[in-house]
N, C-alpha and C positions, 0 to 999 in steps of 0.2 A: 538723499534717501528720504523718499517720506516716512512722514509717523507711523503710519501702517506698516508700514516694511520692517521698522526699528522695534516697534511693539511684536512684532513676529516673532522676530530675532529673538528678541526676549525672551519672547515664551520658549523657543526650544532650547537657547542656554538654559533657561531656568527647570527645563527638563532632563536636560543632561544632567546637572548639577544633582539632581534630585535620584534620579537611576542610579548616578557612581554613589553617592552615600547611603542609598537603600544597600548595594554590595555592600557598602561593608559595613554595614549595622549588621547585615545576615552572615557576612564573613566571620566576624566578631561570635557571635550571638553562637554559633555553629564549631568554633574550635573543638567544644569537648564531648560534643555530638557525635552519633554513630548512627548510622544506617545499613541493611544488609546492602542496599546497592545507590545508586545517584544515576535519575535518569534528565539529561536536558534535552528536552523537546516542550515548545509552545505548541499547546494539543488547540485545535480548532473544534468548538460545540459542536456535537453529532445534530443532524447528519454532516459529514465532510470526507475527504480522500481518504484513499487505503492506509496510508503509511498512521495515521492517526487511530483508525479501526485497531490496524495491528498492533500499535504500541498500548493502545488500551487493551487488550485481550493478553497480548504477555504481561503486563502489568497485574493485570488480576491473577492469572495462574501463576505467578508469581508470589503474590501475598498471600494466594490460597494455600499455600506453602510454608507458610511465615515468615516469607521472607520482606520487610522493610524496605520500602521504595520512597527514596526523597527526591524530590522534583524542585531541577535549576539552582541545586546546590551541593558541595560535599562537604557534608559535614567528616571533623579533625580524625574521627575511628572509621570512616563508611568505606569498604576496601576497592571497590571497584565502582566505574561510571561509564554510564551508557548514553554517547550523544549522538542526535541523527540528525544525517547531513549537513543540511545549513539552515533547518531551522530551530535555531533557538537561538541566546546571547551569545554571541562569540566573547566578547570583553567579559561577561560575566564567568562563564569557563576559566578563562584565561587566570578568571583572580584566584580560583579556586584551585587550579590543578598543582599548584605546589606541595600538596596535601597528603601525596602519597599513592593518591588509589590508583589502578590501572586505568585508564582511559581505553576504552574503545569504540571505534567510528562507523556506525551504519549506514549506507551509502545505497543508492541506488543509481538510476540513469544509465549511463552521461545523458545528464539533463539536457544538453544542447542537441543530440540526437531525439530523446523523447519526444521534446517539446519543439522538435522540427528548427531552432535558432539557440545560435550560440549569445547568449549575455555574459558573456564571462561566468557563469555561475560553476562548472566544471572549473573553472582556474581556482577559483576560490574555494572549493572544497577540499581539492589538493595542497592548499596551502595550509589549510586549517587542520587535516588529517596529517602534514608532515610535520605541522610545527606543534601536535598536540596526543595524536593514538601510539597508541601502542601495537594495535591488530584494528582490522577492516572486516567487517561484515558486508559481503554482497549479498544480495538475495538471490541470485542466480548466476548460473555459471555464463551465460551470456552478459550479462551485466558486466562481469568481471574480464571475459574474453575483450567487450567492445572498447572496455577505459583504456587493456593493453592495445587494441586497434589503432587507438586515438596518442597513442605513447602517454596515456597517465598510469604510473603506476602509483599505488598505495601499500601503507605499509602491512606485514603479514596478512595477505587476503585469505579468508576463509569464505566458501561461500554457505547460508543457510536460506534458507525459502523462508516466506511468511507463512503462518497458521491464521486459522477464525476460531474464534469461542465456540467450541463446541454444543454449549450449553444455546446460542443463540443458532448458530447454521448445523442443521443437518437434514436428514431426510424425512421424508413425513411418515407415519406409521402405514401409510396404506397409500395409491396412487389411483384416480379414475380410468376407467380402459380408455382405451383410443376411440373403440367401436365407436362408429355415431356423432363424434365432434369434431373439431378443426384441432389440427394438430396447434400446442404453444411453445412459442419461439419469445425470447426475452433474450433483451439485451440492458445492462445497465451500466450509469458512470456517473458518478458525482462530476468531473470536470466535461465543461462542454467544449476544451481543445478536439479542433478539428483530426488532429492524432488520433484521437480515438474514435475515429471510424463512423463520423456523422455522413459522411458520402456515401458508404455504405448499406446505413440506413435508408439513403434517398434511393438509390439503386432499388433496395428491397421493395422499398415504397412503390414503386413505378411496376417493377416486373416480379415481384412475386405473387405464385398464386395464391391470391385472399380468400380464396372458396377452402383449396387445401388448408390452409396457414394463418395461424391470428400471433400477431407480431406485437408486441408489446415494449413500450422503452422505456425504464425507470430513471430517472432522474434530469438533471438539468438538459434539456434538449436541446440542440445545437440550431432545430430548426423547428419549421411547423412541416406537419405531416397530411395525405389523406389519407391515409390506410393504416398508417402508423397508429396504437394505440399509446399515447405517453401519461406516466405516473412523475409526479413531481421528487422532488429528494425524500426518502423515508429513514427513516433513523433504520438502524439494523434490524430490529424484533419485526419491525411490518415488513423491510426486505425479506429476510427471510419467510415470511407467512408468503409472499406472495409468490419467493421462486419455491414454496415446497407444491404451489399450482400446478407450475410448467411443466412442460416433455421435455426441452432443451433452450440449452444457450447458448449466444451467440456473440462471440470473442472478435471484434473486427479492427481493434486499435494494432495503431503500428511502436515497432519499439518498446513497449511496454516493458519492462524488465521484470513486472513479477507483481502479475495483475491479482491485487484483493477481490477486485470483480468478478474474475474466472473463480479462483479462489473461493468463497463463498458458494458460487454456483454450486461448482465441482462439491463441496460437502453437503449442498443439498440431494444430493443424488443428479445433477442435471447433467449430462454429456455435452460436452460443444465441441460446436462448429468454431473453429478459432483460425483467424490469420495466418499463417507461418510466416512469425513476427517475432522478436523479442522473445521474451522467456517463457513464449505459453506452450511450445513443445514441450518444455520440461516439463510444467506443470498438470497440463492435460494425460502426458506417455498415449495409451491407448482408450482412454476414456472419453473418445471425441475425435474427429476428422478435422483435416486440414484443409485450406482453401487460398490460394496465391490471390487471384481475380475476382472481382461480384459476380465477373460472367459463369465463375464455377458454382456457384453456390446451391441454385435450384438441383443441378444433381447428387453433388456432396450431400445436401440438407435429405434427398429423396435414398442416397446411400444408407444414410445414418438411422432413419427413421425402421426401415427394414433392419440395420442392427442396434437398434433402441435396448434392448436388452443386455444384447452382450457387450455391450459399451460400456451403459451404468453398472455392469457388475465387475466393469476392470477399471474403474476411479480407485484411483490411489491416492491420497491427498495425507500430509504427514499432520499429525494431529500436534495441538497447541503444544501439549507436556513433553513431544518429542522434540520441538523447535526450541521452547525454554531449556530443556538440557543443555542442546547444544549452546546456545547464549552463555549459560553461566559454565562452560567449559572453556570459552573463548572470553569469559570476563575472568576467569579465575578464580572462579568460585565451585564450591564443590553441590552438585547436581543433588537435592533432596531424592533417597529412592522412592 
């Protein structure tokens, strides 16, 4: 072994060493601690994926509430903990949950379906949910349908949708006519996995009519475009500014179990055009048309615009304070009225 290799070594023992005694200096430090609730999840800086949007937005409706949220630890009184999927400490959990609170497991996916390959990351969420929850959060009933597909069951599944911060996504006070411009078409995704419907985009690119249609794509692009208009990652406040612009949005990922993208749209007033995919049937109900092929899209998209109207007046999207209910009905905690 060279020095280089042995000096490596080193440094990540010496990292390890240092993690396990950060637990339990915090272990320690936390016995006579209390919180209303323990959430572990490693949040990624905005902008970044849904599941982080959404855990920050129940977070805050949350505490808007009074209710105490401590992060990646339970403190000796905090009665119940909310951890999602597989990101955060698993070992650190583990040292924690002797403590008493309820444990419950927010889940999405099956990741290996989502993300079009299996890494073992579905094996290990089930291992981590049987040897640790008490109850399973799915976000959709597809989500929950595909794991039983897949023979994963989890323990007591209840399914709840995500919500957006009201206060960041909703509709704009007023809309410009159509008269006179190009109809707008938005599509967005913080991940640039091919899932989420960059082929589609290309399709649009090549055969949609750009005299009718100005096509816009917010965030990381899967590709380069000519016809495509793309916006780089925006943190939520300028997402929102930009889709309370638009006429409509346009849902193309496959799998998705319970798209914050759709999501978001849908509370800006936007109707979509979405995949029949993953959980966005649910999400959409009548608020938006469906589309199997790109070959369908020019006429769905020409359906939709003719009921532009009666679409955006049947979005039903269930708001933050209704999703936080159900959360602390399924943590065990009693619902502030």
């Amino acid at each position: 072994m060279q020095l280089d290799d042995i000096a490596r070594a080193a440094r990540r023992i010496a990292r390890v060493i240092c993690r396990r005694a950060g637990v339990e200096v915090d272990w320690v430090r936390t016995r006579r601690g209390r919180a209303g609730l323990a959430l572990f999840h490693e949040f990624a800086p905005s902008p970044s994926g849904g599941g982080h949007q959404f855990l920050r937005a129940l977070t805050r409706e949350l505490e808007h509430r009074g209710l105490e949220v401590e992060h990646n630890r339970i403190s000796g009184g905090t009665p119940a903990c909310l951890f999602n999927s597989f990101n955060f400490d698993f070992a650190r959990l583990q040292r924690f949950a002797d403590r008493g609170a309820r444990l419950v497991h927010r889940v999405d996916g099956p990741i290996g379906v989502y993300r079009g390959f299996d890494d073992g990351t579905d094996e290990r969420i089930a291992r981590i949910n049987a040897a640790l929850a008490s109850a399973t959060i799915f976000q959709s009933r597809y989500s929950l349908d595909k794991h039983r597909e897949l023979g994963i069951e989890l323990r007591e599944p209840v399914v709840i949708p995500n919500a957006v911060d009201p206060a960041i996504f909703h509709p704009p006070a007023s809309r410009e006519p159509l008269a006179g411009r190009r109809i707008r078409l938005i599509a967005t995704s913080w991940s640039d996995n091919p899932r989420k419907g960059g082929n589609t985009l290309a399709w649009l690119d090549r055969h949609l009519d750009h005299a009718r249609y100005e096509l816009t794509f917010a965030g990381r692009a899967p590709r380069s475009f000519d016809h495509v208009g793309t916006v780089g990652p925006l943190d939520s406040y300028a997402l929102a500014e930009l889709l309370r612009t638009q006429d409509v949005f346009l849902a193309p990922s496959y799998d998705d179990p319970c798209s914050n993208a759709l999501l978001e749209a849908l509370a800006c007033g936007l109707p979509a055009v979405y995949r029949s995919s993953g959980g966005h049937p649910e999400l959409v109900g009548e608020g938006g048309l469906p589309f199997s092929e790109d070959a369908e899209l020019e006429e769905v998209l020409e359906r939709l615009v003719v009921e532009l109207d009666e679409r955006r007046a049947a979005i039903s999207v269930h708001p933050i304070s209704w999703v936080a209910d159900r959360y602390l009905d399924v943590l065990g905690l009693r619902a502030s009225p």
